[in-house]
C-alpha positions as CSV (number, residue, x, y, z in Angstrom):
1,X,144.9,133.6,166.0
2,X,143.1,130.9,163.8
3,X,144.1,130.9,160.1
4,X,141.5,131.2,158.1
5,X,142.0,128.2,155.9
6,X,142.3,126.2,159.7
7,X,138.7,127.4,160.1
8,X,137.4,126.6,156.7
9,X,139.1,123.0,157.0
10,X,137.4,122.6,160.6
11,X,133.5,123.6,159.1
12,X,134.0,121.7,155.7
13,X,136.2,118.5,156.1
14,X,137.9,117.3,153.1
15,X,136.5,114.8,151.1
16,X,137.9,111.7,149.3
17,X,138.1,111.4,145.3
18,X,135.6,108.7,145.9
19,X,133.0,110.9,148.1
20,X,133.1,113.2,145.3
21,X,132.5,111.0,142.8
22,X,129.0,109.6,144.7
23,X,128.6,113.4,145.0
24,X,128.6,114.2,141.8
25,X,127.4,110.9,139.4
26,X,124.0,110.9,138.7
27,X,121.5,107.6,139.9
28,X,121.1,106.3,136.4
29,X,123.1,106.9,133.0
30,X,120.7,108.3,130.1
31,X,120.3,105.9,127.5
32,X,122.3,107.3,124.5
33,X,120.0,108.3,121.3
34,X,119.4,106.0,118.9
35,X,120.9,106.2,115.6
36,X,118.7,107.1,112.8
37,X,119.4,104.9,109.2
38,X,121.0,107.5,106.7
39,X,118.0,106.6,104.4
40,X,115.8,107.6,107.1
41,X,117.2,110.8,107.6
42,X,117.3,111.9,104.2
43,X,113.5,111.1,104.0
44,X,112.9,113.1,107.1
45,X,115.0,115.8,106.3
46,X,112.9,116.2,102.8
47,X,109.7,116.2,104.9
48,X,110.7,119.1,107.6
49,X,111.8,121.2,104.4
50,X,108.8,120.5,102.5
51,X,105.7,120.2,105.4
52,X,103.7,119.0,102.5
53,X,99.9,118.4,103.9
54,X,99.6,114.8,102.7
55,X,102.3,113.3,105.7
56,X,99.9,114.8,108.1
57,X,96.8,112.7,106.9
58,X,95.0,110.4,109.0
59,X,95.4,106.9,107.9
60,X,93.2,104.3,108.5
61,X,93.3,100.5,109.5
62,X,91.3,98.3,106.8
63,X,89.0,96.7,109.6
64,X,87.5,100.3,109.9
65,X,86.5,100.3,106.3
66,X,86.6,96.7,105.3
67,X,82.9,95.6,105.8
68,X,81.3,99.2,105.1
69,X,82.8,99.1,101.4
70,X,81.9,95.5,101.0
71,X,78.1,96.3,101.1
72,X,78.8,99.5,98.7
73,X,80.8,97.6,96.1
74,X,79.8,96.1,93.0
75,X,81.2,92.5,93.0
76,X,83.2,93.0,90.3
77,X,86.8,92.5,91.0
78,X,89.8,93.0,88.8
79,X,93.3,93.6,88.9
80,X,95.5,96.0,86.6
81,X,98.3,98.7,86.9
82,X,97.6,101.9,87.7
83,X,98.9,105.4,88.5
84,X,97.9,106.2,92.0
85,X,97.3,109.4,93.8
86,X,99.1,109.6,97.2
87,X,96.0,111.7,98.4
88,X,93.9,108.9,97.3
89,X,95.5,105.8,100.3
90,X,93.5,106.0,103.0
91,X,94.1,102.8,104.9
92,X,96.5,100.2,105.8
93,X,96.1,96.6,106.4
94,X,97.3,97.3,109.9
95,X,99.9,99.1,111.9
96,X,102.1,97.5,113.8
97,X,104.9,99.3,113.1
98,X,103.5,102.4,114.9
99,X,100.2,101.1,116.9
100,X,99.8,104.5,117.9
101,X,100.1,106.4,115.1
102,X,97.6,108.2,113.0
103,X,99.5,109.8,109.9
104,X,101.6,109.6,107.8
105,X,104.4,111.1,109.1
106,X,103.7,109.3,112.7
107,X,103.7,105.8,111.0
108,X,107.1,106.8,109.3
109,X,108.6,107.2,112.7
110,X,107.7,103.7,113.5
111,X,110.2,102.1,110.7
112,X,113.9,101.2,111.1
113,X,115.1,101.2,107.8
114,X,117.9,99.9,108.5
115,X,119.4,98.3,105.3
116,X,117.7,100.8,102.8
117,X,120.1,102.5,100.6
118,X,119.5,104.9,97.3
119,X,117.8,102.0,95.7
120,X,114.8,102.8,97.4
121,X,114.1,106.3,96.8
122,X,114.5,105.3,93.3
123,X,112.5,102.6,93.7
124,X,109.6,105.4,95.0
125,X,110.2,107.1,92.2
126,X,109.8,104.7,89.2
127,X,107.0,102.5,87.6
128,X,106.7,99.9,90.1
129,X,105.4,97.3,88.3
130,X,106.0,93.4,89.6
131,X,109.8,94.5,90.7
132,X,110.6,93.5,94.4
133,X,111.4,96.2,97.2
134,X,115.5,96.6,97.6
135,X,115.5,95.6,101.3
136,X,115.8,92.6,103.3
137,X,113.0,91.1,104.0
138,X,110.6,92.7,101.5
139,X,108.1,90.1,100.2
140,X,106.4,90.4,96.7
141,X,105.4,93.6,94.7
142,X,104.0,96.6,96.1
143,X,100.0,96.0,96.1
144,X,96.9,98.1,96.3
145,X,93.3,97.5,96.3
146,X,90.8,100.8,95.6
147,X,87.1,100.4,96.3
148,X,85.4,103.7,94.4
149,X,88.4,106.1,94.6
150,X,89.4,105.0,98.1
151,X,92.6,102.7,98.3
152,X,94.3,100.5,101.4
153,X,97.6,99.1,100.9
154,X,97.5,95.1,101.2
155,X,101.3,94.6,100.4
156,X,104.0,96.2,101.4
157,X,103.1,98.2,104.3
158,X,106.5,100.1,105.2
159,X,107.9,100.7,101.7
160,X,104.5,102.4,100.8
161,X,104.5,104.5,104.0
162,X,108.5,105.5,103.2
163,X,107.2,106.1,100.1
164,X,104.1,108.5,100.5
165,X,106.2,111.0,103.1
166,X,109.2,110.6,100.5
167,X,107.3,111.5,97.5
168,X,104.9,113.9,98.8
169,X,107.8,115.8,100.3
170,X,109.2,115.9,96.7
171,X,106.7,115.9,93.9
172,X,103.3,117.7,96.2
173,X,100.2,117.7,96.2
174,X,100.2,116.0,93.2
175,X,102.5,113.2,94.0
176,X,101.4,109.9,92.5
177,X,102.7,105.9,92.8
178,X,103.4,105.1,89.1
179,X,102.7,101.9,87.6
180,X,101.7,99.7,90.8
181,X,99.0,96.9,90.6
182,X,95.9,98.0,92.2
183,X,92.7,95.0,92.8
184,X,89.7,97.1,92.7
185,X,86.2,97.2,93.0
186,X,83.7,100.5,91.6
187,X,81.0,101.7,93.2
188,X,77.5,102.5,91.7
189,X,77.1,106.1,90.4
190,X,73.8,106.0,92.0
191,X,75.1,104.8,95.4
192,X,78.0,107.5,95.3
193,X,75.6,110.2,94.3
194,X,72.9,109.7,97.4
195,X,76.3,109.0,99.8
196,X,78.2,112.0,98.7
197,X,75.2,114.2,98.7
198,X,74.1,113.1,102.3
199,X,77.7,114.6,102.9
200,X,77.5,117.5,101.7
201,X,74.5,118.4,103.4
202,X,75.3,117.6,107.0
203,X,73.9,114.3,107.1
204,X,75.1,110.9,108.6
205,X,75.3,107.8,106.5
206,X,74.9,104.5,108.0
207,X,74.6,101.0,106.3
208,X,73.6,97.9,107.2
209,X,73.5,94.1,105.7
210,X,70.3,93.0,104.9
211,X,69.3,89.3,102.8
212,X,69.4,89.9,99.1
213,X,71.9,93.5,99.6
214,X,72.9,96.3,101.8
215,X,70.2,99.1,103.4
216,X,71.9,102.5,103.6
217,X,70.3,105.1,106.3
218,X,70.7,108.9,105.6
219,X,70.2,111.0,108.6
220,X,69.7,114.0,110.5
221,X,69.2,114.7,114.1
222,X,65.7,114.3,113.6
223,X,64.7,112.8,110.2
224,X,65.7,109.4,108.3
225,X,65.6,108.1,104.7
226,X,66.8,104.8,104.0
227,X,67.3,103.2,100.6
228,X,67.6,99.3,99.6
229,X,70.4,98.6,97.5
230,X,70.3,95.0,95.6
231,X,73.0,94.4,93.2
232,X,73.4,97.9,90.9
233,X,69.4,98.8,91.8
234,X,68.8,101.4,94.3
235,X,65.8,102.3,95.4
236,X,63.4,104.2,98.2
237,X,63.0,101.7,101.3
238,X,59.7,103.1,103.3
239,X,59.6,102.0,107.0
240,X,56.9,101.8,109.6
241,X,57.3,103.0,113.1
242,X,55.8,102.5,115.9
243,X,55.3,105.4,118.7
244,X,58.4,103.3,121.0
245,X,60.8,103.3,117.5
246,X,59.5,107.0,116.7
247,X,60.5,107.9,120.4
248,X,63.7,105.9,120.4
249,X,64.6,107.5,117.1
250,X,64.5,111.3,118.7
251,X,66.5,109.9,121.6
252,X,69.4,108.3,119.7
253,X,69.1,109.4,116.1
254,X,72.5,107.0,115.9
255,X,70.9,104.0,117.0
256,X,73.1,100.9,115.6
257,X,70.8,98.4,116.2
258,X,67.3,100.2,114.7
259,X,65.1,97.2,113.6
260,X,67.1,94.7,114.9
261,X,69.9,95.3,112.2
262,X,73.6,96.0,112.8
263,X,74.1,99.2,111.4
264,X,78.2,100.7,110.7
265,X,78.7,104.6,110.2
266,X,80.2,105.5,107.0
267,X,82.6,108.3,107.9
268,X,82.6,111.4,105.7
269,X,86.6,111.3,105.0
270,X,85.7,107.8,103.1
271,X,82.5,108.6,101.3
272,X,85.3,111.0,100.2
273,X,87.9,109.3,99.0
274,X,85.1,106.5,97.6
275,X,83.7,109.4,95.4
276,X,86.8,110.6,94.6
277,X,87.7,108.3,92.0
278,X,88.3,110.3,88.6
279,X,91.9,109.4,88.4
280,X,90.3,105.3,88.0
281,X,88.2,105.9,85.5
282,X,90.2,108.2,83.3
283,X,92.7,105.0,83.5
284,X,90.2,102.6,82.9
285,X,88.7,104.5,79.9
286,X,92.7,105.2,78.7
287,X,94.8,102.8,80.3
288,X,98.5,104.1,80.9
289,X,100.2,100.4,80.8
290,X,98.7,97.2,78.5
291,X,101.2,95.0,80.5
292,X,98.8,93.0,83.2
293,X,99.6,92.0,86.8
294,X,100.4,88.0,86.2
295,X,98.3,87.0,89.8
């Protein structure tokens, strides 16, 4: 009579170390994590805690914005230091440290931080002033640039993202940037008044560049006004249609090319944040520093 561990030998020959090794070791080897800067943890660790709004923003790139607020802005440039609300940086020069990303938080995932230590939270946390970033690699001072109340970051891109998740996770939704130089460039009362009311009231805003200023369209589905803007004057702009514009006009109340002009859309989110600018002129009427940016 057969043993029974004869028969289970004779239906399942033994196998070498080696067979069982292919056996058992996978096709490919997962690539290990990798590791996350102790800076960058802390950071991310104080914005899981806190899931304060402002990391979840959408940020903008400047090319969105750039020639809309050129055509709004009085040409009135200056430079000074200012106190800046986080919920007041819309855009950034660019992304390419998360193409991809969209907030806050998403373009804070995109930095290495490698060689930060506790001198940059501090640095978040002070008056910024002209002093350089505590990293390798960091050029110049932090640096700002608000048209209306809206503001882009022009210098130092990944400090000021680090920044905005790190002291919005902190402070709120109050969080500000203290002391950093801003360039900036107000807005006409007038203009902000017809923009931010078209808002409010459902309607589009589209501008375009005409000779001696900027024509701004306010829209419904059906209906247009438009207004001629020269300098700080605004005023009506009456238009004559003929029955093929009239008809084109119901068809595509969005046109971007409507009498031959190149017309850009003026997002609500920005006529926003342009409106939205209190906290510059408080500082201009009652400046917090009487030290100026030196360039």
């Amino acid at each position: 009579m057969q043993k029974p561990e004869d028969a289970l030998r004779q239906s399942r020959p033994l196998r070498s170390p080696e067979q069982i090794g292919a056996d058992t070791t996978p096709s490919y080897l997962p690539m290990p994590a990798p590791l996350v800067a102790p800076i960058k943890a802390k950071i991310l660790l104080a914005a899981e805690c806190s899931r304060n709004g402002i990391i979840y923003r959408p940020v903008a790139e400047a090319q969105e914005f750039r020639h809309v607020n050129w055509l709004l802005n009085r040409r009135d440039y200056q430079v000074g230091y200012f106190d800046v609300p986080l919920t007041s940086i819309v855009s950034l020069e660019h992304k390419q440290m998360a193409p991809n990303a969209s907030t806050w938080r998403e373009l804070f995932g995109g930095l290495v931080c490698s060689d930060w230590d506790g001198r940059a939270l501090a640095y978040f946390e002070s008056e910024i002033g002209a002093k350089p970033f505590p990293a390798t690699g960091a050029n110049g001072a932090l640096e700002l640039y608000a048209r209306g109340g809206a503001v882009q970051c022009t210098n130092g891109h990944h400090r000021l993202i680090a920044a905005v998740v790190w002291l919005a996770s902190r402070f709120g939704d109050t969080a500000e940037l203290r002391k950093v130089r801003v360039g900036y460039t107000t807005v006409p009362r007038q203009v902000l008044q017809l923009i931010s009311t078209g808002v409010q009231q459902g309607k589009r805003v589209d501008i375009a560049e005409i000779d001696d200023g900027a024509l701004i369209r306010v829209s419904t589905a059906r209906t247009a006004e438009f207004w001629r803007k020269t300098g700080e004057d605004l005023e009506p702009h009456r238009v004559q249609r003929g029955l093929a514009e009239w008809y084109r006009r119901r068809k595509n109340p969005a046109d971007d090319e409507e009498f031959g002009l190149r017309w850009f859309n003026v997002p609500s989110s920005l006529i926003a944040a342009v409106a939205d600018d209190a906290w510059l002129c408080e500082q201009l009427a009652r400046p917090r520093y009487t030290d100026k940016p030196t360039h």
